[in-house]
NUKE-845302 format. One line per field, with one value per residue: residue number from 0; x, y, z of N, C-alpha, C in turn; residue in one letter. Coordinates in steps of 0.05 Angstrom, whole numbers, always signed. Each point is the difference from the previous one (the first is absolute). Layout:
seq [NUM;...] .
nxx [X;...] .
nyy [Y;...] .
nzz [Z;...] .
caxx [X;...] .
cayy [Y;...] .
cazz [Z;...] .
cxx [X;...] .
cyy [Y;...] .
czz [Z;...] .
type [A;...] .
END
This chain:
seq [0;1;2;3;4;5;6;7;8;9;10;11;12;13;14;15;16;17;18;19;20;21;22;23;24;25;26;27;28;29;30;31;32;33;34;35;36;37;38;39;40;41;42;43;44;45;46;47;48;49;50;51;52;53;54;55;56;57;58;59;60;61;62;63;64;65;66;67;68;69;70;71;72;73;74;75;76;77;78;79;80;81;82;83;84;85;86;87;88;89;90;91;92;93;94;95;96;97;98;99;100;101;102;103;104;105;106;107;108;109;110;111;112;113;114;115;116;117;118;119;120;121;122;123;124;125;126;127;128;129;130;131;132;133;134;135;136;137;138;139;140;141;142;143;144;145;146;147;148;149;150;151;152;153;154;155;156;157;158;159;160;161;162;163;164;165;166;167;168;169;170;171;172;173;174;175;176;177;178;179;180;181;182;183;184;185;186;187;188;189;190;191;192;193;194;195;196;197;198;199;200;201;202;203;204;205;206;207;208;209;210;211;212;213;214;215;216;217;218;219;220;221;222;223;224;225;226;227;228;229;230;231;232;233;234;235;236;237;238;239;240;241;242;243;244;245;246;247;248;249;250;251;252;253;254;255;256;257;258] .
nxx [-66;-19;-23;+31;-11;-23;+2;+28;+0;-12;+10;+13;-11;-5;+36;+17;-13;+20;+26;-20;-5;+27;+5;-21;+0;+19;-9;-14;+21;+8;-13;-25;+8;+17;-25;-19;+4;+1;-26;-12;+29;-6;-27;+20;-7;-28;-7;+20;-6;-26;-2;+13;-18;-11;+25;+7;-27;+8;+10;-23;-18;+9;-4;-28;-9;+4;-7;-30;+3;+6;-15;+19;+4;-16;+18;+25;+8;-5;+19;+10;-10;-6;+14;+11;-8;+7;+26;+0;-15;+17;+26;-9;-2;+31;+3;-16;+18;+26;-1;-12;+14;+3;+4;+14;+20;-1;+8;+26;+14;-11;+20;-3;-1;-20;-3;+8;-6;-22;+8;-2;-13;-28;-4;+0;-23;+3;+18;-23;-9;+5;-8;-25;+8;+17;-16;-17;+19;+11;-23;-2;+21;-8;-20;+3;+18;-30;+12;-15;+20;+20;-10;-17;+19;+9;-23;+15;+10;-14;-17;+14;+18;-14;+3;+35;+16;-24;-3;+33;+8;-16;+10;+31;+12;+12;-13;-10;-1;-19;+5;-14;-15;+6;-5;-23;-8;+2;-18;-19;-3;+3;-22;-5;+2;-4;-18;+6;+7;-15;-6;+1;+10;-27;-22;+6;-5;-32;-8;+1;-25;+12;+9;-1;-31;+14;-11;-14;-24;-16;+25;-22;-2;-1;+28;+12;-3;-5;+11;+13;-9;+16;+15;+12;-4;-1;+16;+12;-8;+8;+27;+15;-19;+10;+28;+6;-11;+6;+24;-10;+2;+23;+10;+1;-3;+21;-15;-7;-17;+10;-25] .
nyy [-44;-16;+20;+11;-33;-4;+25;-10;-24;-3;+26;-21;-22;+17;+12;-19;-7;+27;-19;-26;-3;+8;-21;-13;+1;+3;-22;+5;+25;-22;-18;-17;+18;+23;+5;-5;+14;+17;+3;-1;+22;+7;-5;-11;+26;-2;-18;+19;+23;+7;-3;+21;+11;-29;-3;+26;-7;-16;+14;+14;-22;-7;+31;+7;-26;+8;+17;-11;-17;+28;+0;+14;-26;-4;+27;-2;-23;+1;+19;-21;-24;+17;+19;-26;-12;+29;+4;-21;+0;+16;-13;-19;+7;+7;-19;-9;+22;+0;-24;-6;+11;+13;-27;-8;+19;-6;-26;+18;+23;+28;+13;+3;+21;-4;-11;+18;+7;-8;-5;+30;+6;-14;+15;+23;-5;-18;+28;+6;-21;+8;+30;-4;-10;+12;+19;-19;-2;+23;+14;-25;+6;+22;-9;-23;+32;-3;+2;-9;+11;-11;-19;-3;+7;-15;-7;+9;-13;-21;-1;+10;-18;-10;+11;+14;-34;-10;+17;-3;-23;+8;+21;-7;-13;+32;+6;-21;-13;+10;-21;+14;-21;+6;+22;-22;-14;+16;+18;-8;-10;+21;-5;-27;+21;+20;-19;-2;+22;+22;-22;+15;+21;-3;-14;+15;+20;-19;-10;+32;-11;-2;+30;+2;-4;-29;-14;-17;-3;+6;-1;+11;+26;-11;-12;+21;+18;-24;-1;+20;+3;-19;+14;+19;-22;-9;+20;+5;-21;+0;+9;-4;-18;+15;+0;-18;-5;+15;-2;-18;+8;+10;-31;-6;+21;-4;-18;+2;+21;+23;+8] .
nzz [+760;+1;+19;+17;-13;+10;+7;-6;+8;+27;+21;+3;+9;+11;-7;-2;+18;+10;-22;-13;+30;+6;-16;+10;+20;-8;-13;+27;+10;-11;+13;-1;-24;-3;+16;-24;-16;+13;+5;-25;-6;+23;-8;-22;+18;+16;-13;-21;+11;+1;-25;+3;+10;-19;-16;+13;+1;-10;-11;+14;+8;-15;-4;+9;-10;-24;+4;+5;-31;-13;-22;-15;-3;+21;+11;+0;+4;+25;-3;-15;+6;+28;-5;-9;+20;+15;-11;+1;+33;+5;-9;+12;+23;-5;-6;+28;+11;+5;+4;+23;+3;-19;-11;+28;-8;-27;+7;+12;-13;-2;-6;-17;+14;+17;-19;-15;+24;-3;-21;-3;+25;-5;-29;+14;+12;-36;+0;-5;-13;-9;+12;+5;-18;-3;+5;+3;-21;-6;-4;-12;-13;+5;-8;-12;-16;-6;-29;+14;+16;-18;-14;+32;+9;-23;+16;+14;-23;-9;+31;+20;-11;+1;+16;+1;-7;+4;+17;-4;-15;+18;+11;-9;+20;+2;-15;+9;-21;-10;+10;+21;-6;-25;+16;+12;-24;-9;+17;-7;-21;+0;+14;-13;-18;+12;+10;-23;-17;+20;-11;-27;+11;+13;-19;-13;+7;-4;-31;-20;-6;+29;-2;+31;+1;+7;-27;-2;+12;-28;-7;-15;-12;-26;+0;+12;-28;-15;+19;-1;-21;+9;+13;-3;-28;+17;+5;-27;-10;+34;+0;-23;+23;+22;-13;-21;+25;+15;-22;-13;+23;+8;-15;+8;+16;-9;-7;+27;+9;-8;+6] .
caxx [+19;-30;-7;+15;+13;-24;-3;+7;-10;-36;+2;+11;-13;-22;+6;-2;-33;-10;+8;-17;-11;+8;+0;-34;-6;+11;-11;-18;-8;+1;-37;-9;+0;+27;+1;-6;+26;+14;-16;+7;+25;+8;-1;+17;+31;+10;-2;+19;+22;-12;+15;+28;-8;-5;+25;+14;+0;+3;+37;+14;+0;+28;+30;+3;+17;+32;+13;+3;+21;+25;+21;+7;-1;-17;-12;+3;-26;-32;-4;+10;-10;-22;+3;+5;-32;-21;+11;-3;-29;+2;+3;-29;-20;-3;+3;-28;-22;-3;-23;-26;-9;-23;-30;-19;-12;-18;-25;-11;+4;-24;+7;+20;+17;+19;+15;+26;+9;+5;+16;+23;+6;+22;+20;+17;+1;+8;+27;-1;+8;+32;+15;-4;+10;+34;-1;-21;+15;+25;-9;-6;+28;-3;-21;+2;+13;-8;+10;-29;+2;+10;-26;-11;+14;-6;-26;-15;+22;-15;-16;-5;+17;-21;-26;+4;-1;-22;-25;+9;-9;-33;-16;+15;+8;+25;+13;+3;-21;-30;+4;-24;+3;+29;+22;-13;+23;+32;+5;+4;+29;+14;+3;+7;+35;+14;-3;+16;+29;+4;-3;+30;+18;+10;+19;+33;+21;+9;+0;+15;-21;+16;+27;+27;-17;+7;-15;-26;-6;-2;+22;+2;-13;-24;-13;-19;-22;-15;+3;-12;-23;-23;-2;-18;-25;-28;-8;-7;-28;-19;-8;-5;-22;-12;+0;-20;-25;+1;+11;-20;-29;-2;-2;-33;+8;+2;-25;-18;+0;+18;+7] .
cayy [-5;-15;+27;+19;+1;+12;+12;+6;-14;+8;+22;+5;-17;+17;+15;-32;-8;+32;+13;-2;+21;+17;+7;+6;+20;+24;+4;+2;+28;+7;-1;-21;-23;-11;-23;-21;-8;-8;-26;-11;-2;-11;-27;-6;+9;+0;-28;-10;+4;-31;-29;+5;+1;-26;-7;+15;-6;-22;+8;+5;-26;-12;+7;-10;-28;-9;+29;-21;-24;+10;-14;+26;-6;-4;+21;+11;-23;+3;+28;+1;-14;+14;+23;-13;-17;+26;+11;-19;+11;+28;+0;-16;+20;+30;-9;-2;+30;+13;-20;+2;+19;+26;-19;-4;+29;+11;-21;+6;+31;+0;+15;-2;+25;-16;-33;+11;+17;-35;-15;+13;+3;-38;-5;+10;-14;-22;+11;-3;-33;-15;+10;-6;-26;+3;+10;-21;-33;+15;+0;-23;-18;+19;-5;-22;+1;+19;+35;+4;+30;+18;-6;+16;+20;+0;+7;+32;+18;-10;+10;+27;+3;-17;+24;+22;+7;-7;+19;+24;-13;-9;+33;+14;+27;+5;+1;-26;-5;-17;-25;-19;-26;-10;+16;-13;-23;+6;+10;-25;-3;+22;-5;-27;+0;+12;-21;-16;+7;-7;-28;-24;+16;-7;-32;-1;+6;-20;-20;+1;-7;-32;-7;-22;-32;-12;-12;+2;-14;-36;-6;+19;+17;-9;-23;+7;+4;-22;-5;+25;-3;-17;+2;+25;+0;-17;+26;+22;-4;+3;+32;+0;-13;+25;+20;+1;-5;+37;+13;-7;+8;+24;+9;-5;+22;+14;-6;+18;+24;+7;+6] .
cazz [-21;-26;-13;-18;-28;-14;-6;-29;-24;-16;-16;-33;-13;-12;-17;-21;-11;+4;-19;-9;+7;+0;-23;+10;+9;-14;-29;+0;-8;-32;-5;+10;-23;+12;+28;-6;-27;+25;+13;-11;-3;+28;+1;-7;+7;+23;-18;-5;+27;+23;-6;+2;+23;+23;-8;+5;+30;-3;-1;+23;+9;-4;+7;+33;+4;-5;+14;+26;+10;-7;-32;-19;-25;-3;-9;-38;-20;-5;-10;-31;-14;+9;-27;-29;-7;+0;-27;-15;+6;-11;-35;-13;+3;-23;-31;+8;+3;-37;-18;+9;+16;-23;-3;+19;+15;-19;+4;+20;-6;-5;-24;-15;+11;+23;-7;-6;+15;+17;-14;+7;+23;-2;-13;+13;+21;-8;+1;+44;+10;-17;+25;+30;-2;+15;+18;+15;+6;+20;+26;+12;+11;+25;+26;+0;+23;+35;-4;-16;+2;-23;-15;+5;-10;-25;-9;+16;-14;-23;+3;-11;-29;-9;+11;-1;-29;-9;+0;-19;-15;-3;-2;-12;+22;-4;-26;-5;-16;+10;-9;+8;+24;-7;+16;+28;+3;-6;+25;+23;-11;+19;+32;+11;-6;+12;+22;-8;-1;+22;+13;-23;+11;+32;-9;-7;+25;+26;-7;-22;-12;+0;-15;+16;+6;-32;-12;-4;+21;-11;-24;-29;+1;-4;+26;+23;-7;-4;+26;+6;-14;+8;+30;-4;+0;+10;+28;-17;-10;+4;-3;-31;-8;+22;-20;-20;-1;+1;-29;-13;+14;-14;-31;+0;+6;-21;-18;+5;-14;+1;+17] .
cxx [-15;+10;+14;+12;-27;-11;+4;-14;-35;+5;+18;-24;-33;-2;+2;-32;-13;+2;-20;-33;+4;-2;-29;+3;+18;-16;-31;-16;-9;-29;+8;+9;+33;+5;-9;+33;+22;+2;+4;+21;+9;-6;+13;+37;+4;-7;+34;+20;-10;+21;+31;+3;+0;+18;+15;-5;+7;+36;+1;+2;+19;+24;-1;+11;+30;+11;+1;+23;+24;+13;-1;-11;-32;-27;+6;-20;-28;-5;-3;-17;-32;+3;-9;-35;-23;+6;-21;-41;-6;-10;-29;-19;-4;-5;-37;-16;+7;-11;-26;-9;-13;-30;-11;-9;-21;-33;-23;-10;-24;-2;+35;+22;+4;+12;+25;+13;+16;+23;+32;+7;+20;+33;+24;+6;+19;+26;+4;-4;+23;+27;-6;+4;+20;-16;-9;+23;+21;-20;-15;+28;+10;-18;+17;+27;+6;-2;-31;-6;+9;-24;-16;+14;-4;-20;-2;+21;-16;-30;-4;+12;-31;-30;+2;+5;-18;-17;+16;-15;-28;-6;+17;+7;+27;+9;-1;-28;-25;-4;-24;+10;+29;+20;-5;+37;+25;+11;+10;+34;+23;+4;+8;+39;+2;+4;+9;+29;+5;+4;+28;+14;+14;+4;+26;+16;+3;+15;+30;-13;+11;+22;+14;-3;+1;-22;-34;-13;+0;+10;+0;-27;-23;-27;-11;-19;-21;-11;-17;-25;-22;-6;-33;-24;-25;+7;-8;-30;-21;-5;-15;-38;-15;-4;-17;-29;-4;-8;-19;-34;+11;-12;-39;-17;-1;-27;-19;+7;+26;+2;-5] .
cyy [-5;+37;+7;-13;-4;+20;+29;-18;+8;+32;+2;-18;+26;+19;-9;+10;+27;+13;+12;+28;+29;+18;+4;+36;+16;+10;+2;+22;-2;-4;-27;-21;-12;-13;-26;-16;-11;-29;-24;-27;-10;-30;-9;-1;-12;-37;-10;+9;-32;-23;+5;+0;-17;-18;+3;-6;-31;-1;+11;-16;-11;+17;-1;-18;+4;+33;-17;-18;+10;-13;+18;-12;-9;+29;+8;-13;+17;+28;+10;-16;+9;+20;-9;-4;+23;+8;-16;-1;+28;+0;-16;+19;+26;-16;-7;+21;+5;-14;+3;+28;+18;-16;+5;+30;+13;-5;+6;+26;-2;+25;-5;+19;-21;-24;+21;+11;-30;-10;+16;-10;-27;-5;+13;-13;-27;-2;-10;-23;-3;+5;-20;-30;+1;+14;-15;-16;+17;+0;-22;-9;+23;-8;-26;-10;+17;+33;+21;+44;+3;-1;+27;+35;+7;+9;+26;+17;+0;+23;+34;+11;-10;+25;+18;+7;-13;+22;+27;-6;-15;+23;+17;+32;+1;-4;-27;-14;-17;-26;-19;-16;-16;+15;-11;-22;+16;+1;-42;-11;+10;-12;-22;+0;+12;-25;-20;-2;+1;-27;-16;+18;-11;-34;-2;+4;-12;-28;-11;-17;-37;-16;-27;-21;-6;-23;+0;-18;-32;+3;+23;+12;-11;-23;+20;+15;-16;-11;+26;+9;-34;+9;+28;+0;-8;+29;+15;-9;+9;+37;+1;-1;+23;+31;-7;+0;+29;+12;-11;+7;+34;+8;-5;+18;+23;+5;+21;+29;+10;+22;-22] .
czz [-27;-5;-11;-23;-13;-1;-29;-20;-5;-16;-32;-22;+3;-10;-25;-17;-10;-23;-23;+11;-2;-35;-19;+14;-15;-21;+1;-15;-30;-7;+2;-32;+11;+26;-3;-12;+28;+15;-18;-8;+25;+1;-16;+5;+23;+8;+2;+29;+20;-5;+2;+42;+10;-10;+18;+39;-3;-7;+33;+18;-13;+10;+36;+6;-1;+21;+41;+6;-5;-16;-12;-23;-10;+2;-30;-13;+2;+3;-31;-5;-1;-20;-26;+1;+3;-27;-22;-7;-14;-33;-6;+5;-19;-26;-1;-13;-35;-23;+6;+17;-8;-2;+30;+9;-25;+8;+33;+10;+1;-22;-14;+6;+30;-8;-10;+20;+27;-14;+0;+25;+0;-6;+18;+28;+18;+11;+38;+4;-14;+21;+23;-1;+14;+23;+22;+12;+19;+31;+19;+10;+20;+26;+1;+30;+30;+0;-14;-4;-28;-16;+6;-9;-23;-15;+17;-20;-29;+3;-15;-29;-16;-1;-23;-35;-13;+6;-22;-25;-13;-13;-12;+11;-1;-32;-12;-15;+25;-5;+7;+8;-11;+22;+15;-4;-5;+34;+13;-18;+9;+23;-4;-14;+35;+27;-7;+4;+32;+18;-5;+13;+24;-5;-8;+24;+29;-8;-21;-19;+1;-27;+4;-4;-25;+6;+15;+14;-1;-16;-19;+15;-14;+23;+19;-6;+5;+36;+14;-19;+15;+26;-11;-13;+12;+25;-18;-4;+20;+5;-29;-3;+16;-25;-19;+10;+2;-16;-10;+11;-14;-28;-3;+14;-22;-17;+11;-8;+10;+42;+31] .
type [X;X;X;X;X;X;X;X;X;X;X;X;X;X;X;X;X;X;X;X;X;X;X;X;X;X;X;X;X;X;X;X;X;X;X;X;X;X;X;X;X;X;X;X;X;X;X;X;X;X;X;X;X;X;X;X;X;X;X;X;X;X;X;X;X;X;X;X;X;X;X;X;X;X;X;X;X;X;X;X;X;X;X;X;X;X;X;X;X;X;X;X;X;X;X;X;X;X;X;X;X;X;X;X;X;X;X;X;X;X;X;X;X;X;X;X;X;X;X;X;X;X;X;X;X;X;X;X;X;X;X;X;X;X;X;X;X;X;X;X;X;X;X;X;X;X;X;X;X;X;X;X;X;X;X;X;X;X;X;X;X;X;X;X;X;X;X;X;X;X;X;X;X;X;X;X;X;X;X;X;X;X;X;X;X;X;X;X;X;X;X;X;X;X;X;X;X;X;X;X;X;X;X;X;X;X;X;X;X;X;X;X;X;X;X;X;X;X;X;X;X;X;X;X;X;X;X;X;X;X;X;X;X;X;X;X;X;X;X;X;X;X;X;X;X;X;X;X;X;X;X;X;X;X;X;X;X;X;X] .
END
């Protein structure tokens, strides 16, 4: 029983982690300056998904609890309030990159053509945590409730939408402009709308997004924010402290030669 509901969750959580790779190997063909620019930008992109990632396993531990003892009202709470506080990680993190983010990739580039090519990718990228905010929080209140196959699904629908219009777009195939590593992120953007929408689809239609369930766990929505943000941070920190040490071994990394 453990297997068949773990087994969607590791294969979606290394597709999860694949996105970023996948978008490496596409853009490899282009030479090693745009694999760097790649590399790069990953360590930043893939910085702000970590921390949406370990939020998000911390909303699913709560919606387990309340989906176990069977309180409706205590899933709405910690599905929304789980959305509001990734939404909320999301916006600091993009307002991060677009203040500091050109300084830390200039400083690290090792030409002025990969610090520009890094900084597009970013900027487009950004689009994909802002999505996978809603996206993380729909598919943790899926596992949370035993239903760990749609998630998984999602991503075998995100996967190949992710291959196909990112490799059109790297190389400008079929009539379609050469975008380089900016076509790397457009392609993943693409994919995390398409696993998305797929997730809020099948949430609505089991749930009706808990129309019915009237009021809020601890009185106002703010209150359970506050309740639910104390519960999550000290699980998030300790994914949050596994990522940054990574991402930051990446960025340093970076410094050596380019091949």
């Amino acid at each position: 029983a453990i297997f068949q509901m773990a087994w969607p969750l590791t294969l979606k959580a290394m597709m999860l982690h694949g996105i970023i790779v996948i978008d490496a190997y596409l853009v490899s063909g282009l030479g090693e300056q745009a694999l760097a620019a790649m590399g790069l930008a990953a360590s930043l992109g893939g910085l702000l998904l970590g921390i949406l990632f370990a939020f998000s396993s911390a909303t699913q531990i709560r919606l387990a609890q309340a989906f176990g003892s069977g309180r409706p009202v205590a899933l709405k709470t910690g599905f929304y309030a789980g959305v509001i506080i990734n939404l909320a990680m999301s916006l600091i993190g993009l307002a991060f990159v677009l203040w500091f983010g050109g300084t830390i990739i200039r400083s690290l580039a090792h030409t002025a053509e990969i610090a520009a090519q890094a900084q597009a990718y970013l900027h487009v990228f950004l689009c994909v945590v802002l999505i996978e905010a809603v996206g993380q929080c729909l598919g943790s209140y899926f596992n949370g409730c035993g239903n760990t196959k749609t998630p998984f699904y999602s991503y075998l629908i995100a996967l190949p939408v992710n291959i196909t219009v990112s490799y059109i777009l790297i190389y400008g195939l079929y009539g379609f402009p050469a975008l380089g590593v900016v076509g790397a992120a457009v392609g993943t953007v693409i994919a995390a709308i398409a696993h998305t929408l797929f997730m809020g689809v099948h949430f609505y239609k089991m749930t009706r997004a808990h129309r019915d369930v009237a009021g809020w766990l601890h009185g106002t929505l703010l209150a359970s924010i506050k309740r639910h943000l104390k519960f999550a941070a000290p699980i998030a920190g300790t994914f949050v402290s596994m990522t940054l040490a990574t991402n930051l071994c990446a960025m340093i990394y970076a410094k050596m030669s380019i091949n």
